[in-house]
C-alpha positions as a LaTeX table, in Angstrom:
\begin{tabular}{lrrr}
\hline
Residue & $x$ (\AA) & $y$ (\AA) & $z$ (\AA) \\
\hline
Unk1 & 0.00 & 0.00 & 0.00 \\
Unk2 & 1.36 & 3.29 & $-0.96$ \\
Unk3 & 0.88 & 6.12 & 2.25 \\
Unk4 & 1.82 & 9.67 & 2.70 \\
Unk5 & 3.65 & 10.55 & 5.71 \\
Unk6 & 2.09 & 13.31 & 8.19 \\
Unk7 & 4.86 & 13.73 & 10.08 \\
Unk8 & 8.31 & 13.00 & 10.62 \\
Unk9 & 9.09 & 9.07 & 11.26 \\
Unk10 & 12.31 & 7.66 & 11.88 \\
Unk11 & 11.92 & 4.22 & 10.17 \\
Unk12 & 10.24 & 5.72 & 6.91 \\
Unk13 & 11.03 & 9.21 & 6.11 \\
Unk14 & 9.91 & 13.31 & 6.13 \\
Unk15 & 6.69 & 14.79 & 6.36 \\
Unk16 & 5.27 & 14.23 & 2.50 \\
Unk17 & 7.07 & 11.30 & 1.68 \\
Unk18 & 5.26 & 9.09 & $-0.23$ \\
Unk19 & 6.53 & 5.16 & 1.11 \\
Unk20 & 5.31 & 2.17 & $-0.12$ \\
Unk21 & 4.45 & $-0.08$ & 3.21 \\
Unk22 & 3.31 & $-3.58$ & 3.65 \\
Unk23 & $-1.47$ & $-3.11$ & 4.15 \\
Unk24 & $-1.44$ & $-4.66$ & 7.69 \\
Unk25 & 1.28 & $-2.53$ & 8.88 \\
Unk26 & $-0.66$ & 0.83 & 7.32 \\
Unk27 & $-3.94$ & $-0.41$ & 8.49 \\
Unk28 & $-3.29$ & $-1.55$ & 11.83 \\
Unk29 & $-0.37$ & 0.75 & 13.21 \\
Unk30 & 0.33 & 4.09 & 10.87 \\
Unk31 & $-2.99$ & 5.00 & 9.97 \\
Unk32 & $-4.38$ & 4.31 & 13.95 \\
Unk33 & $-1.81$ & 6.38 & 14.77 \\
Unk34 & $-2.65$ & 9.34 & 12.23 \\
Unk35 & 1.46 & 8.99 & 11.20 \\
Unk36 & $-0.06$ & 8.22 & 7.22 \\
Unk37 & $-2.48$ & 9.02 & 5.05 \\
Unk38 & $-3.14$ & 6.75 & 2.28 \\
Unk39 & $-1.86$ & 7.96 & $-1.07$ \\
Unk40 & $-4.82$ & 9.64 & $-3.06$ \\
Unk41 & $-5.28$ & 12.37 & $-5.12$ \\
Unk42 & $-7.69$ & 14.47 & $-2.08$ \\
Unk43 & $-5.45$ & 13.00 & 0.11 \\
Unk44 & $-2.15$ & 14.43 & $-1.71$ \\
Unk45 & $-3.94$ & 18.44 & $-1.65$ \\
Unk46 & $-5.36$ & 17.82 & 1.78 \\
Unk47 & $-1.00$ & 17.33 & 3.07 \\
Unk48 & 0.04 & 20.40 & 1.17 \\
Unk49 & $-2.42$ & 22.29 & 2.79 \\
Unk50 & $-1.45$ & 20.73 & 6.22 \\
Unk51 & 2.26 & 21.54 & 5.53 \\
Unk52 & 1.44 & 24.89 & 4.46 \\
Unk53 & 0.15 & 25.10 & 8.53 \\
Unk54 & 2.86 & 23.27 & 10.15 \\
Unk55 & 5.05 & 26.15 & 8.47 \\
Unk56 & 3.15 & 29.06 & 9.75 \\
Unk57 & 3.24 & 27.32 & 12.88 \\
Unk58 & 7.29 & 26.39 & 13.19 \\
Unk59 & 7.65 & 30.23 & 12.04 \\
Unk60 & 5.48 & 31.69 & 14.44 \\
Unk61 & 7.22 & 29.01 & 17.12 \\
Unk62 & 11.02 & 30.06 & 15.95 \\
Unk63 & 10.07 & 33.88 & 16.19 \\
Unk64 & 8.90 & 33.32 & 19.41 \\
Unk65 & 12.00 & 31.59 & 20.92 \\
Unk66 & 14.06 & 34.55 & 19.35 \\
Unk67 & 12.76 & 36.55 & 21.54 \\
Unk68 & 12.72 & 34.64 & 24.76 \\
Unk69 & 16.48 & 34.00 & 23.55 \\
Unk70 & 17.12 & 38.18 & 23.31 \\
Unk71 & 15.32 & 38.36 & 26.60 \\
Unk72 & 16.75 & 35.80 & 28.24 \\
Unk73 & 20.91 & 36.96 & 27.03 \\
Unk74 & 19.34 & 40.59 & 28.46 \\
Unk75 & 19.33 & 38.48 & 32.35 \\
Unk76 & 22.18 & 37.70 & 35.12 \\
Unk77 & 21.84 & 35.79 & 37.48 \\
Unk78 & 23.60 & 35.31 & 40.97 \\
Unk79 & 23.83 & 31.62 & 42.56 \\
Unk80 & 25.43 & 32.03 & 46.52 \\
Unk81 & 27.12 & 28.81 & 47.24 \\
Unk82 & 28.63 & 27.85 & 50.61 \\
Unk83 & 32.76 & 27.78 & 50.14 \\
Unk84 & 35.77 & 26.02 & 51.87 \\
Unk85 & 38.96 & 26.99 & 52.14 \\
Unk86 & 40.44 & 28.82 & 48.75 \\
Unk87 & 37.01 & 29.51 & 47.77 \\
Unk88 & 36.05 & 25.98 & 46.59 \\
Unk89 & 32.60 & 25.25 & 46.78 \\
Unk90 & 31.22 & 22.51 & 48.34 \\
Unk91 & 30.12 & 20.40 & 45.43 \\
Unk92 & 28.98 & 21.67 & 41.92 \\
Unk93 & 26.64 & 24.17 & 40.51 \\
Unk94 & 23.75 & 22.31 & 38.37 \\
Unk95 & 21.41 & 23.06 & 35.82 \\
Unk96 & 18.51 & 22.51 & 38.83 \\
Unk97 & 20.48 & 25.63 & 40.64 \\
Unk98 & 20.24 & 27.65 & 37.69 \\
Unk99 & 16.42 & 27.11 & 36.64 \\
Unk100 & 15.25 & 27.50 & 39.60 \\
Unk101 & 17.36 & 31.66 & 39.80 \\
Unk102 & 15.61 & 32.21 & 36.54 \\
Unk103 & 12.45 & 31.39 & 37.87 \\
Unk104 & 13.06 & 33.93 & 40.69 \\
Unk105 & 13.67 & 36.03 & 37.64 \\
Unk106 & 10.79 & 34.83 & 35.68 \\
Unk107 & 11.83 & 32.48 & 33.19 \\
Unk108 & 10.20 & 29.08 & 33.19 \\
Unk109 & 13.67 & 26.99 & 31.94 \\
Unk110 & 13.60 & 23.23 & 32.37 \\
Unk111 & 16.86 & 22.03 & 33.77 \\
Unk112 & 17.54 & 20.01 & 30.95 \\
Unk113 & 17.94 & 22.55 & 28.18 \\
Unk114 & 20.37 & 23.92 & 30.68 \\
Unk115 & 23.91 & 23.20 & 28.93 \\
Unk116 & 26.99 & 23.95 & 31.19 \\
Unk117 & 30.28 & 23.39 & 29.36 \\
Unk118 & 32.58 & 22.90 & 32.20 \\
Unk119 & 31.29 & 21.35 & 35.95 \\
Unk120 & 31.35 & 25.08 & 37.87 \\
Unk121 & 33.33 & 24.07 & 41.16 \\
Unk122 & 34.58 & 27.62 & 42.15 \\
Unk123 & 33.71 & 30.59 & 42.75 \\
Unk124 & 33.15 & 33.94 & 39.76 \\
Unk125 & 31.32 & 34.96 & 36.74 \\
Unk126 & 30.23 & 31.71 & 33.78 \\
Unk127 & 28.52 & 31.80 & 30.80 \\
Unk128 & 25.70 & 29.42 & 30.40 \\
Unk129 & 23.88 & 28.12 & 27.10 \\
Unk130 & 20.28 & 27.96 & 26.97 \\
Unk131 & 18.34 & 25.93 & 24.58 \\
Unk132 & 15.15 & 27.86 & 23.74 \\
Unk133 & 14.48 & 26.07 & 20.56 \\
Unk134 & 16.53 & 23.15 & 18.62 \\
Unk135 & 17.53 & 25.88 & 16.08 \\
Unk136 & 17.97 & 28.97 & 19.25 \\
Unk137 & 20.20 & 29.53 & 22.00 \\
Unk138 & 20.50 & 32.43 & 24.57 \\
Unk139 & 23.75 & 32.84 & 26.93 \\
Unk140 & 22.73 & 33.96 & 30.44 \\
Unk141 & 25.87 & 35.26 & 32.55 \\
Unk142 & 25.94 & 33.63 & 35.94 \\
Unk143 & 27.66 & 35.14 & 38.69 \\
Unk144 & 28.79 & 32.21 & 41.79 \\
Unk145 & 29.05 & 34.02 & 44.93 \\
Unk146 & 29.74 & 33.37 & 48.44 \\
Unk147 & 26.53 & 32.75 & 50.28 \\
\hline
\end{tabular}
């Protein structure tokens, strides 16, 4: 049976991609699953137009994380850690740390678009990447002080 693909999927293709696929496979799992449409002529105008609104939509979604992202660089925030001797800190600063300042500040940031380069084990001023989107980052400057 040939099907058109709605979305993405790893083990046949894009969005559009018209795969040939065995019927019981189409019937019983892809088409269930709204992942296929089977491969007419209304069905063929009725995907353009739906990828014609995914667009908008991933356009509308990128312009919107470019702005959290200019917002977001715009932010500093300042973690106090308890410190040893030498002004070591006791442990490590984590991603956890960090979402929850820029929720003081905010922000709603899950912990694990939080990417820190380097484990932050002392004390002064870091740059940390945020991933807003798969295609947009923001850098927030984070200041470890002494609590």
């Amino acid at each position: 049976m040939k099907v058109i693909l709605r979305r993405n999927f790893d083990q046949l293709g894009k969005v559009g991609d018209v795969v040939a696929v065995k019927d019981g496979y189409a019937r019983n799992y892809l088409i269930p699953r709204q992942i296929v449409y089977q491969a007419t002529k209304g069905n063929i105008l009725a995907l353009e137009e739906e990828k014609k609104q995914i667009l908008k939509k991933e356009a509308k979604e990128l312009e919107l994380a470019q702005k959290l992202a200019n917002d977001i660089e715009k932010v500093s925030i300042t973690i106090p850690v308890k410190v040893g001797e030498e002004d070591k800190i006791f442990g490590t600063v984590t991603s956890q740390m960090i979402a929850d300042s820029m929720k003081e500040k905010g922000y709603e940031i899950d912990k694990r678009k939080i990417e820190i380069t380097e484990p932050i084990k002392s004390l002064g001023i870091y740059s940390v990447t945020i991933k807003v989107h798969p295609s947009v980052s923001a850098v927030v400057k984070t200041w470890v002080v002494r609590e």
